[in-house]
Backbone as JSON, one array per atom type, in Angstrom:
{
  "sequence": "XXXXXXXXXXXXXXXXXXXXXXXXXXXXXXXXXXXXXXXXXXXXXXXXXXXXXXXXXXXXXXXXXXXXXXXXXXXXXXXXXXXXXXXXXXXXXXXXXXXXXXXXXXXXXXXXXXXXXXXXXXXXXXXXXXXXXXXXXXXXXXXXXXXXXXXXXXXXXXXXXXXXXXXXXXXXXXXXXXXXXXXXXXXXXXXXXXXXXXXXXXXXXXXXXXXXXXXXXXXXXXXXXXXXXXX",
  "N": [[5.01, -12.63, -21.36], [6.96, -11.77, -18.59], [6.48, -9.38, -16.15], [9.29, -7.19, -14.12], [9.55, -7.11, -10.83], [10.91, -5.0, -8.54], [11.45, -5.4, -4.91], [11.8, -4.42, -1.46], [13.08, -8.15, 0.22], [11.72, -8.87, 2.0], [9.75, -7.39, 3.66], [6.2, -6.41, 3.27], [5.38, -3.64, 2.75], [5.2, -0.69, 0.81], [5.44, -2.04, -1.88], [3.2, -3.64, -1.69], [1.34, -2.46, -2.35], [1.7, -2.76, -5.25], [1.31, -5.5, -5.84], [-0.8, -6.41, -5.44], [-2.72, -5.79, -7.43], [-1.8, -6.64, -9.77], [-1.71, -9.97, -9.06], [-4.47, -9.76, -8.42], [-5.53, -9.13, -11.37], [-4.31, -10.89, -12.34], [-1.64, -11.24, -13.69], [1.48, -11.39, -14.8], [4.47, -11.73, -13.04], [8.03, -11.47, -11.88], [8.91, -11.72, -8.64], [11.46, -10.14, -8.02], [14.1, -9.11, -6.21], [13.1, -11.27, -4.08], [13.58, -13.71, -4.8], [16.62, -13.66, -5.48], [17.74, -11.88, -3.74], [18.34, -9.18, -1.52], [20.67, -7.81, -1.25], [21.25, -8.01, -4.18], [18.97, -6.47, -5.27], [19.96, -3.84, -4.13], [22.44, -3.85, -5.81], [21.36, -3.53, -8.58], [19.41, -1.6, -8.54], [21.85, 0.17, -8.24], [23.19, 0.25, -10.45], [21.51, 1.66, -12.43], [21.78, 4.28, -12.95], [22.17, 7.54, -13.43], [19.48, 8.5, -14.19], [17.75, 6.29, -13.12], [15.13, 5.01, -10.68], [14.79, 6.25, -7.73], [14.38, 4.61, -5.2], [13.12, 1.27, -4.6], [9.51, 0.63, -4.49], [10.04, -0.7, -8.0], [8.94, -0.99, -11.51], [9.76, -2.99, -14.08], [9.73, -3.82, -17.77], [9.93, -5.02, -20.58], [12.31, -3.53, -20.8], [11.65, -0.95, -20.27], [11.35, 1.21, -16.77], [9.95, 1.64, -14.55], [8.55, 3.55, -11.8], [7.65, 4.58, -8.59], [5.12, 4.72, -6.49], [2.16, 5.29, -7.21], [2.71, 6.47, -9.74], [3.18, 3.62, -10.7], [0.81, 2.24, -10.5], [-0.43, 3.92, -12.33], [0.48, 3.36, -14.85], [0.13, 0.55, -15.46], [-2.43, 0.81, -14.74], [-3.4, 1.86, -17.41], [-1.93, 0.47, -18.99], [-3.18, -1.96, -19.1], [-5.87, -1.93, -18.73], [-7.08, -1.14, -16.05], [-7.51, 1.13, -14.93], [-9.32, 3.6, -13.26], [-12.07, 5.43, -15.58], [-12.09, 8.29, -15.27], [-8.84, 9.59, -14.92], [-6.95, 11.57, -13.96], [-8.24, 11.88, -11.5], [-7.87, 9.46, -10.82], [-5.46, 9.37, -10.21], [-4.87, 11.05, -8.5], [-6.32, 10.42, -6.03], [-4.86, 8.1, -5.49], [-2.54, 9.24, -4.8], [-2.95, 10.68, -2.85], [-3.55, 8.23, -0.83], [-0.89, 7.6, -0.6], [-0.32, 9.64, 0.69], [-0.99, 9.07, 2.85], [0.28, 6.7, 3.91], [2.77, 7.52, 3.74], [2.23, 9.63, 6.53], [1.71, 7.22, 7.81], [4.25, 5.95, 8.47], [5.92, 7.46, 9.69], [4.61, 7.75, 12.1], [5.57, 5.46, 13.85], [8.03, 6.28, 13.61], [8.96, 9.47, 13.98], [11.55, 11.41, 14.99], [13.47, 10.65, 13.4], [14.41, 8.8, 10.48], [16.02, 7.02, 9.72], [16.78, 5.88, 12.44], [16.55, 3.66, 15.23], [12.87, 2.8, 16.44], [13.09, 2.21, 19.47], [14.28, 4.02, 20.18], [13.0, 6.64, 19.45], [10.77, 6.58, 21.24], [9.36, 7.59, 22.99], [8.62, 10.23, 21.6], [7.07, 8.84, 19.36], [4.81, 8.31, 20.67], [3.24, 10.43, 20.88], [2.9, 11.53, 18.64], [1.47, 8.98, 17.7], [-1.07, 9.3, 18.93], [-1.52, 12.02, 18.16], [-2.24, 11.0, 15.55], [-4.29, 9.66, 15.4], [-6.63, 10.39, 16.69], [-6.72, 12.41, 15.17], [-5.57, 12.55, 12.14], [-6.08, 10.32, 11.1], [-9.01, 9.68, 10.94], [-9.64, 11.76, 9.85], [-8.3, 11.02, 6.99], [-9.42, 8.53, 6.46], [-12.42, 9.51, 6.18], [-12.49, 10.69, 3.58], [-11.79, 9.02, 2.12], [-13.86, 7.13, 2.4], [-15.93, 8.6, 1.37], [-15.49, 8.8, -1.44], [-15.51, 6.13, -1.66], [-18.32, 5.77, -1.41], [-19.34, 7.55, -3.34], [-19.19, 6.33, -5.42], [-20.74, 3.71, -6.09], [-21.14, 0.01, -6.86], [-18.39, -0.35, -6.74], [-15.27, 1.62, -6.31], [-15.01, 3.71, -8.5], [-16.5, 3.01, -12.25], [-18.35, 1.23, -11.66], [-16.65, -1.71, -11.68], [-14.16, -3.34, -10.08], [-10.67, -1.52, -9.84], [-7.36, -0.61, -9.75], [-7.68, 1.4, -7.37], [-9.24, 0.34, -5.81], [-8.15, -1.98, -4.61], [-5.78, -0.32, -3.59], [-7.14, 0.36, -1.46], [-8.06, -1.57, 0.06], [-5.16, -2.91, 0.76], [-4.85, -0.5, 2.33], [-6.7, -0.6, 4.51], [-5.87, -3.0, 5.3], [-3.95, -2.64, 7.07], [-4.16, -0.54, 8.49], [-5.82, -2.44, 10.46], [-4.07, -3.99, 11.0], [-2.16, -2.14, 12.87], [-3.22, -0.44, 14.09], [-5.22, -2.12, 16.33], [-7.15, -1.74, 17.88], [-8.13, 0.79, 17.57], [-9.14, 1.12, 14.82], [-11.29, -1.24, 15.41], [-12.99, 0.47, 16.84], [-13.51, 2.64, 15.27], [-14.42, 1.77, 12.87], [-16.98, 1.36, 12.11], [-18.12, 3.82, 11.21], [-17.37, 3.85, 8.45], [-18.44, 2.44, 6.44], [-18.99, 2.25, 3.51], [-16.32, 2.0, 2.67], [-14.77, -0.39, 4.01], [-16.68, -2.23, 2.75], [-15.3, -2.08, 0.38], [-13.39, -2.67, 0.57], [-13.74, -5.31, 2.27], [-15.09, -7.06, -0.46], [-13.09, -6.7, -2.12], [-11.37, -9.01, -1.28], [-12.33, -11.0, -2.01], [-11.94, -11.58, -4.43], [-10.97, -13.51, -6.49], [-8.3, -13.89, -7.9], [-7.05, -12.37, -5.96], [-8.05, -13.64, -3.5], [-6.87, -16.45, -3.61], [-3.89, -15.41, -3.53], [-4.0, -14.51, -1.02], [-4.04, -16.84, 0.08], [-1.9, -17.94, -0.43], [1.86, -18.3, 0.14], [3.05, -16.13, -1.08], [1.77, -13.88, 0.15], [3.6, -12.52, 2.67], [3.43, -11.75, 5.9], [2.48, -8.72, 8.04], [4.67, -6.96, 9.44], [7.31, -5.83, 12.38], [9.26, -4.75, 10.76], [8.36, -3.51, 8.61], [5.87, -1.01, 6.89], [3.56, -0.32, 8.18], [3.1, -1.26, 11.45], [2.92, -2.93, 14.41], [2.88, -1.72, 17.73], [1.57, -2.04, 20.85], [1.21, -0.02, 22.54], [1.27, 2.05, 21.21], [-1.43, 2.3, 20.13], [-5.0, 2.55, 20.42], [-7.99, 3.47, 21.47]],
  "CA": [[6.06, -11.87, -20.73], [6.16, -11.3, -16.92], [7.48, -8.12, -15.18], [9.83, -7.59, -13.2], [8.89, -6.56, -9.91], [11.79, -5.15, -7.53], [10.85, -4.47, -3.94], [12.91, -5.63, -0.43], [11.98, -9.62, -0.3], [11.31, -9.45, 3.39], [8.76, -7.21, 4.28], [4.71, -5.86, 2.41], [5.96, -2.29, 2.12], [4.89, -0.56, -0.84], [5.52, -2.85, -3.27], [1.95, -4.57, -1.83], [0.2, -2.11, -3.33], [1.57, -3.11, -6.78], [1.24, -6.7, -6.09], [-2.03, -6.82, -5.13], [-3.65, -5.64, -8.36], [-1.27, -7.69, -10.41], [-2.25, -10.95, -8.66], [-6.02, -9.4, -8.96], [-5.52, -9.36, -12.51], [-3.88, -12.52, -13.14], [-0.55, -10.32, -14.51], [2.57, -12.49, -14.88], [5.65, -10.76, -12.76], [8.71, -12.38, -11.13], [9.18, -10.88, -7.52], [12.99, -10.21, -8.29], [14.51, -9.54, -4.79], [12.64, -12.74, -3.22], [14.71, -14.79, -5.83], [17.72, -13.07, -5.79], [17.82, -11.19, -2.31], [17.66, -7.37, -1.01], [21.93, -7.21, -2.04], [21.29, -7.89, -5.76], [18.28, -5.65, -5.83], [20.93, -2.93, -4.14], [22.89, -3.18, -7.22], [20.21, -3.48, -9.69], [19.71, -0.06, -8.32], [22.66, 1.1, -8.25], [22.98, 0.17, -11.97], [20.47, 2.0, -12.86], [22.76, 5.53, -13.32], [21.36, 9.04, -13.01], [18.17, 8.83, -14.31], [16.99, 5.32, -12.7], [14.39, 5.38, -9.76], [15.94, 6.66, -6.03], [14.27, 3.92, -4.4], [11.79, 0.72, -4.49], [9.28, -0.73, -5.68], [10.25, -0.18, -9.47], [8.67, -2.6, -12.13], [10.47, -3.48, -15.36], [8.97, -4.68, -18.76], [10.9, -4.43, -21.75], [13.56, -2.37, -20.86], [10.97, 0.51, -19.12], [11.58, 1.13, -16.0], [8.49, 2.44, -13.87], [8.87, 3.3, -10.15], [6.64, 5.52, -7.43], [3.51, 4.0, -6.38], [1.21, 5.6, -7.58], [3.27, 5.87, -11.16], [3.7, 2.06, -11.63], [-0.23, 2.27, -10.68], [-1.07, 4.32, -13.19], [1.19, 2.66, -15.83], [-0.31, -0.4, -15.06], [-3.83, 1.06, -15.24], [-3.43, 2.41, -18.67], [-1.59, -0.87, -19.85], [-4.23, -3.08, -18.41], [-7.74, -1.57, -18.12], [-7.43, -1.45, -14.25], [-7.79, 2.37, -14.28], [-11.23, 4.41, -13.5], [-12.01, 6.63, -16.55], [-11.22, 9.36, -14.38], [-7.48, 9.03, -15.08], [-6.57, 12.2, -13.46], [-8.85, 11.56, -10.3], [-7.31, 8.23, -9.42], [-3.89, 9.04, -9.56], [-5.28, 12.34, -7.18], [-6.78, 9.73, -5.16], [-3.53, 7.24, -5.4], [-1.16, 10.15, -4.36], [-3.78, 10.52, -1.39], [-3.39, 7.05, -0.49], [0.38, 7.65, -0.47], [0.13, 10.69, 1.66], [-1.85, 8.56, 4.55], [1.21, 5.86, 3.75], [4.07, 7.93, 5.04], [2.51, 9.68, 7.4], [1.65, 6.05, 9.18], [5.46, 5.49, 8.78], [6.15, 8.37, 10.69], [4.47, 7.29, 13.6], [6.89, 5.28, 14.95], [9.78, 7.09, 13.17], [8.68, 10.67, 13.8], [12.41, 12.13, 14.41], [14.77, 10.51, 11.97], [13.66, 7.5, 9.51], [17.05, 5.75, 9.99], [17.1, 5.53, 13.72], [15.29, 2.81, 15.89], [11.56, 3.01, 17.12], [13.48, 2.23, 20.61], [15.1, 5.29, 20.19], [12.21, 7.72, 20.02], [9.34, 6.06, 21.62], [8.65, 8.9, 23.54], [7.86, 11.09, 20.07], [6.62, 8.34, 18.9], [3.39, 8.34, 21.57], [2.61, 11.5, 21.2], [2.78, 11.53, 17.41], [0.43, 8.22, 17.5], [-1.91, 10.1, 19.78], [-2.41, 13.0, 16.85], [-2.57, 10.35, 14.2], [-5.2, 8.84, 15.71], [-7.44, 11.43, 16.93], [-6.7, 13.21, 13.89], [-5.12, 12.47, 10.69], [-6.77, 8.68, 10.72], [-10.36, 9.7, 10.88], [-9.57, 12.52, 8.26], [-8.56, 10.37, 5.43], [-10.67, 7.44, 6.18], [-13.61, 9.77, 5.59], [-12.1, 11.18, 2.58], [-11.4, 7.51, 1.45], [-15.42, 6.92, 2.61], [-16.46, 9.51, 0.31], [-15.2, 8.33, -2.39], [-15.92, 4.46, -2.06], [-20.26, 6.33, -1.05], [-19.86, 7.95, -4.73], [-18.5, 5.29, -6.89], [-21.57, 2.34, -6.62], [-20.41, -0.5, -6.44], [-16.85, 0.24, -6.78], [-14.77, 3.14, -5.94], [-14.93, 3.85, -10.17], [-16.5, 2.62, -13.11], [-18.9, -0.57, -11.8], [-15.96, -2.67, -11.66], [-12.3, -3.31, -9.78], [-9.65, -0.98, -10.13], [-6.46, -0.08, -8.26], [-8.25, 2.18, -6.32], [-9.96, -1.08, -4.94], [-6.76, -2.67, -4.08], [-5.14, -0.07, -2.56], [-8.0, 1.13, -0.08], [-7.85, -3.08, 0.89], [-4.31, -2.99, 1.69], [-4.73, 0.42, 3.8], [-7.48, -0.99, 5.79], [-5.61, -4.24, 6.18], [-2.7, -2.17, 7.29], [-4.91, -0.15, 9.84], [-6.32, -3.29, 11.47], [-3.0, -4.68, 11.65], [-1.18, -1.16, 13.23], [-4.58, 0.35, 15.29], [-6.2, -3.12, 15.81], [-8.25, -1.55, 19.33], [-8.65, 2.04, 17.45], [-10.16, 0.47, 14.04], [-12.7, -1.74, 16.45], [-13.53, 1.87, 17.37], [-14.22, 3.82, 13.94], [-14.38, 1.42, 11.01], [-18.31, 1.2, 11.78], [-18.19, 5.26, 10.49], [-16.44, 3.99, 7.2], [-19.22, 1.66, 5.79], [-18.11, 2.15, 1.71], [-14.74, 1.59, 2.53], [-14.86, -1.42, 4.69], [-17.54, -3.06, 1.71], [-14.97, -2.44, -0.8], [-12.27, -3.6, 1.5], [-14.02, -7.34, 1.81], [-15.15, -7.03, -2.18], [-11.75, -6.95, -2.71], [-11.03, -9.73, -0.78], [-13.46, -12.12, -2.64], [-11.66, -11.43, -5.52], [-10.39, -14.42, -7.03], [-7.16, -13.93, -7.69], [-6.29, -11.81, -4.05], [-8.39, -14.79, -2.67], [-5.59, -17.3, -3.63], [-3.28, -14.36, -3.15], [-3.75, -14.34, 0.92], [-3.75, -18.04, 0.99], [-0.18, -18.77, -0.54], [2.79, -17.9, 0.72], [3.6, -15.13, -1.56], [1.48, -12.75, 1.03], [4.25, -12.43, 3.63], [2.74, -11.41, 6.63], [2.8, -7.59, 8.49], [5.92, -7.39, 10.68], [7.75, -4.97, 12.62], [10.08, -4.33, 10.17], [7.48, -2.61, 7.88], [5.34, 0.19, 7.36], [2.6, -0.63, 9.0], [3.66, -1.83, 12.45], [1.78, -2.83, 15.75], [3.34, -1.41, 18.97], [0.18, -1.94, 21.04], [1.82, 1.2, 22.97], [0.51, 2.96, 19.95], [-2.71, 1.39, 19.89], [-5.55, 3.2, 21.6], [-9.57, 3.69, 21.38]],
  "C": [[5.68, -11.53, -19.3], [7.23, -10.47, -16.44], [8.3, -8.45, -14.09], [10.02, -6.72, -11.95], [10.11, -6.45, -8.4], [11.57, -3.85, -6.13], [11.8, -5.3, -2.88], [12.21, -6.84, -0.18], [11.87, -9.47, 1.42], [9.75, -8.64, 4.12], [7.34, -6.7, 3.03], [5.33, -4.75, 1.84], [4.89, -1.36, 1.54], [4.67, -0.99, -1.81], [4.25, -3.88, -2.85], [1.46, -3.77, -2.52], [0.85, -2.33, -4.62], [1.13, -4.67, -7.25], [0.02, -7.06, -6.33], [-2.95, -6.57, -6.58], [-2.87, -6.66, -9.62], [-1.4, -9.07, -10.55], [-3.65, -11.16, -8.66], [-6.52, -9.69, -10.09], [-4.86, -10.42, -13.03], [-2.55, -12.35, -14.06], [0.34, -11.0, -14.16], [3.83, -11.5, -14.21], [6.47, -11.62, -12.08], [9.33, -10.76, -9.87], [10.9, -11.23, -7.67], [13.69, -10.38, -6.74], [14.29, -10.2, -3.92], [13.43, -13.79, -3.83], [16.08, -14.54, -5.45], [18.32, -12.39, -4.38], [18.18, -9.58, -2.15], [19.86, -6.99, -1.66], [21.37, -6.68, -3.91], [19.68, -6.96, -6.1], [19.37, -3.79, -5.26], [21.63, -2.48, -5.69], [22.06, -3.21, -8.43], [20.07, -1.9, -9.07], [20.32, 1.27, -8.75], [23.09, 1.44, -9.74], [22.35, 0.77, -12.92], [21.2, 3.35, -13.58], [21.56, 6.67, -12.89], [19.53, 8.86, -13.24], [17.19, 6.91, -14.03], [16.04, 5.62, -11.72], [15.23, 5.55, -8.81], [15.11, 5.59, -5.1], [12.91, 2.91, -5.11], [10.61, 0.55, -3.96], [9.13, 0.15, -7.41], [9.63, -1.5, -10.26], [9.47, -1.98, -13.42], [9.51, -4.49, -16.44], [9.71, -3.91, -20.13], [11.81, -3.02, -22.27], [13.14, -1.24, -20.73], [11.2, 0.46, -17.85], [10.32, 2.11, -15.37], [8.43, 2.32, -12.3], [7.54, 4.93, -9.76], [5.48, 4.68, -7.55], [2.78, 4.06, -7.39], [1.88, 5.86, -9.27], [2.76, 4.68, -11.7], [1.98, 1.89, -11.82], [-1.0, 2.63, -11.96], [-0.76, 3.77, -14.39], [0.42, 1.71, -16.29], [-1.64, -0.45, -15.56], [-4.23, 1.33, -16.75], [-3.14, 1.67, -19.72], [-2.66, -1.56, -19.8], [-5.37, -2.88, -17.91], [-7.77, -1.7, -16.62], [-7.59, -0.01, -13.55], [-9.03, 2.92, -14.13], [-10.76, 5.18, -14.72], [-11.2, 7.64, -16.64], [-10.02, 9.23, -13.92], [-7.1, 9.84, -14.32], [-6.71, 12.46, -11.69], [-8.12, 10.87, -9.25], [-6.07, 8.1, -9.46], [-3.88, 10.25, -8.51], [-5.3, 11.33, -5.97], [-5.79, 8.5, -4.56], [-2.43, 7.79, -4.64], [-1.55, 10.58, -2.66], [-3.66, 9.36, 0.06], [-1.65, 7.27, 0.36], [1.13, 8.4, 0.36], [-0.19, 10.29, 2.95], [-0.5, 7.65, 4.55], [2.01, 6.41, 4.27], [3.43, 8.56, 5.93], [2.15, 8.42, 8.58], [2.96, 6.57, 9.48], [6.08, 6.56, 9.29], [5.8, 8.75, 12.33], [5.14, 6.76, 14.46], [7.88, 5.54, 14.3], [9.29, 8.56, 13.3], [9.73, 11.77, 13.73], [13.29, 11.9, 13.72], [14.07, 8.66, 11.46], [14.81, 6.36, 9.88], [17.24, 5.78, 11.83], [15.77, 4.67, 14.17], [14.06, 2.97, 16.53], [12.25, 3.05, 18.47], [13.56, 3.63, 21.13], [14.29, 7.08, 20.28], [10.55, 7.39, 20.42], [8.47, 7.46, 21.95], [7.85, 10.06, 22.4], [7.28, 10.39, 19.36], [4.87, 8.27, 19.18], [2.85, 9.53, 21.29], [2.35, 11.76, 19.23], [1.53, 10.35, 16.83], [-0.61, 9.27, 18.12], [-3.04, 11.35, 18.57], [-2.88, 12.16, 15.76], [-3.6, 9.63, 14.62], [-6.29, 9.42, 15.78], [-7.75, 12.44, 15.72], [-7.29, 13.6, 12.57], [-6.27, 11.1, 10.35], [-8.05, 9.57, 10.3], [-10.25, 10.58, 9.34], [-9.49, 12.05, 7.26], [-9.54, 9.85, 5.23], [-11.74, 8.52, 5.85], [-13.31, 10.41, 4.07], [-11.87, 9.69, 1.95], [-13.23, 6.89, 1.23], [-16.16, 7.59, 1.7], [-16.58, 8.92, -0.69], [-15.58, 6.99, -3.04], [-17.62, 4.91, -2.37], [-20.33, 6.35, -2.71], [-19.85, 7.06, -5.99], [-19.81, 4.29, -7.31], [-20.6, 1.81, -6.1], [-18.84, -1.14, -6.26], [-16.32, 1.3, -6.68], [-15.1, 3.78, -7.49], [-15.87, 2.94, -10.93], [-17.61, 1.3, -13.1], [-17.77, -1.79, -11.64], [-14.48, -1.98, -10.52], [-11.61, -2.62, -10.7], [-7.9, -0.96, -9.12], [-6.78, 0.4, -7.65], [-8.58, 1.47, -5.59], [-9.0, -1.56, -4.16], [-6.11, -1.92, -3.19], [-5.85, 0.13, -1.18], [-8.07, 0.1, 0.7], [-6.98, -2.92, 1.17], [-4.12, -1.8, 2.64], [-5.48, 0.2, 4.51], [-7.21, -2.46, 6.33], [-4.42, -4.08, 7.52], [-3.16, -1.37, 9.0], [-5.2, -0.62, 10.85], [-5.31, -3.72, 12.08], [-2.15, -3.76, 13.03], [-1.91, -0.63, 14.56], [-5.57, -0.98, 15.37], [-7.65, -2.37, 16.91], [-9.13, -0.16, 18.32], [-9.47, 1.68, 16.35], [-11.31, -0.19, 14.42], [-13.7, -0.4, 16.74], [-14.4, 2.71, 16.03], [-14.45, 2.88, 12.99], [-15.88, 1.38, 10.52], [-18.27, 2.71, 11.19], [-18.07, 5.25, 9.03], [-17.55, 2.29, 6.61], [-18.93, 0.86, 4.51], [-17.06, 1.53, 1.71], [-14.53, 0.03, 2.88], [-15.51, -2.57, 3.78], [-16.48, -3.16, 0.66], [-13.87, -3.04, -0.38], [-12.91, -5.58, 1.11], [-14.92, -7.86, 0.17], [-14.02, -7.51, -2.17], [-10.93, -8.73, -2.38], [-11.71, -11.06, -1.07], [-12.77, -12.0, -3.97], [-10.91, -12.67, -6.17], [-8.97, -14.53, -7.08], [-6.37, -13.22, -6.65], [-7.16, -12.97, -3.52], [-7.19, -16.06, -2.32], [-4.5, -16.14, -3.56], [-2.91, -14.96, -1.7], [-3.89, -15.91, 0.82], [-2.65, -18.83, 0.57], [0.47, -17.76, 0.08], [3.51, -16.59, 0.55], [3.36, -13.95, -0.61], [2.42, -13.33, 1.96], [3.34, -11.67, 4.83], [3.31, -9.87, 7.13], [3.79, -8.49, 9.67], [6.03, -6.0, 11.09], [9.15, -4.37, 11.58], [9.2, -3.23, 8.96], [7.01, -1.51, 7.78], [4.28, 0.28, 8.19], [3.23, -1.49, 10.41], [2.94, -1.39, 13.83], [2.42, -3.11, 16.81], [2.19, -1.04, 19.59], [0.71, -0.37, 22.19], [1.64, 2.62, 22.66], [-0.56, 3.08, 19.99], [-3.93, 2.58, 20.76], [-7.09, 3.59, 20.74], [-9.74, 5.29, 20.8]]
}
């Protein structure tokens, strides 16, 4: 049986971090709105009635419906041995993840989500500026911590989601802050090791070299306005 995995088919998003441990694990899912297109996941949506998810990436498997990140994560983990022990930890540490996730996407959207980066550059600079100096360094060492305590995995001796996601937020970093990452990632040792771990992983190895990885764009969350960018 293979899930069914509905996220918009054009850009990473969110719905990488579910992919990535799915394709890690060798987990059978059909990317629905890449088949089908970003309308028919609209009404799949909308279909859904009161108590469906308010937005993607939602997965589906026999008529469950499982949406929020860090949810489908844990779901996932609990179906499929891919969680640390510490069940309560790594959805702490997932929801963490999720809190560095919007506020990227608030960098260049800082006063309204539906209006164009064009549109508030100016709040946009000054909002990179704190997130840089800031917020960045703050997680990453809080992300550094965590990879220091684990061995050689964030959890358990082995790959988890925790693994996966901390790879796509430091692929996301390089892509968004490529000058400011050059700058700090030597600080973030753990992280950075479990980052290219992850990336040896067999199934994210063939992962990043088919097509299924779509590449970072400006349409995304992660997005590189070198304007942003800064040491």
């Amino acid at each position: 049986m293979a899930y069914d995995l509905w996220y918009w088919p054009d850009i990473q998003g969110r719905g990488e971090f579910i992919r990535l441990p799915l394709e890690a694990a060798g987990i059978a899912y059909r990317d629905c709105a890449r088949e089908v297109g970003a309308e028919a996941l609209l009404e799949d949506l909308e279909a859904r009635g009161p108590r469906g998810p308010f937005a993607p990436p939602y997965l589906e498997a026999d008529g469950q419906v499982v949406a929020q990140v860090a949810n489908i994560l844990a779901w996932l983990g609990d179906t499929h041995g891919l969680a640390p022990t510490d069940r309560v930890w790594a959805h702490q540490l997932q929801l963490t993840i999720a809190d560095m996730v919007a506020e990227v996407h608030n960098v260049h959207h800082p006063v309204a989500m539906m209006a164009y980066y064009e549109d508030q550059k100016v709040e946009a600079a000054r909002a990179a500026a704190q997130f840089r100096d800031e917020r960045m360094p703050k997680y990453l060492a809080h992300f550094e911590a965590a990879a220091a305590a684990g061995g050689d995995w964030v959890s358990d001796g082995r790959w988890t989601y925790l693994d996966t996601s901390l790879f796509q937020l430091v692929e996301g970093m390089r892509y968004m802050f490529p000058d400011r990452m050059a700058a700090i990632e030597g600080d973030y040792p753990n992280l950075i090791r479990i980052h290219d771990q992850v990336a040896t992983l067999p199934g994210i190895r063939a992962y990043l070299d088919s097509d299924r990885r779509i590449p970072f764009t400006e349409d995304g969350i992660f997005r590189r306005y070198p304007e942003l960018d800064g040491q």
